[in-house]
N, C-alpha and C positions, 0 to 999 in steps of 0.2 A: 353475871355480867357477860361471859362468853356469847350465852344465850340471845342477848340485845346486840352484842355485836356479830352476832350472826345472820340476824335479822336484819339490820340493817346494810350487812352484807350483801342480799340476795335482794333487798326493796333496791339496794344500789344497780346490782345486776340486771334486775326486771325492768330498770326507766331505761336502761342502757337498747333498749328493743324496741324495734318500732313502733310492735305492735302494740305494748304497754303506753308507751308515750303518745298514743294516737288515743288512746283509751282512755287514758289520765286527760289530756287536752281535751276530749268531748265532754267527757264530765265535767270541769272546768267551766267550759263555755254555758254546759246546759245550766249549772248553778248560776252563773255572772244574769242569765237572762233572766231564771228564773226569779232572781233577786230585785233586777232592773224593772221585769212587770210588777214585780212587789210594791216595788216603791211607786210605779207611776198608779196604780190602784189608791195607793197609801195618798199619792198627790190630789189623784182629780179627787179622791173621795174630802180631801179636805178643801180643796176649791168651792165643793159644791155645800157642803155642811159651815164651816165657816160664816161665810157672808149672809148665812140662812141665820145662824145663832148671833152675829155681830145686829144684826135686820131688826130680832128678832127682841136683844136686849137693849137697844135704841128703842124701840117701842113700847117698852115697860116701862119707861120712864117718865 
């Protein structure tokens, strides 16, 4: 247990610095985007596949 709060001692110290927290913030940010073109990928790809298979099983009918 000392061990974890030791740890968490010095992760506490480390965000205390700028240069950690500048570091932790760009990571941050580059995951948030890299999430966000996830999803707009995730989007158009079902805009354009959708209406294709909606089209698609109206016409089987």
């Amino acid at each position: 247990m000392n061990r974890i709060a030791d740890g968490f001692q010095k992760l506490s110290n480390a965000i205390d610095t700028n240069e950690y927290r500048d570091s932790l913030l760009t990571n941050v940010y580059r995951s948030c985007i890299q999430l966000l073109k996830l999803m707009m990928m995730k989007l158009n790809t079902a805009s354009v596949i959708w209406p294709h298979l909606i089209w698609q099983s109206h016409s089987l009918l």
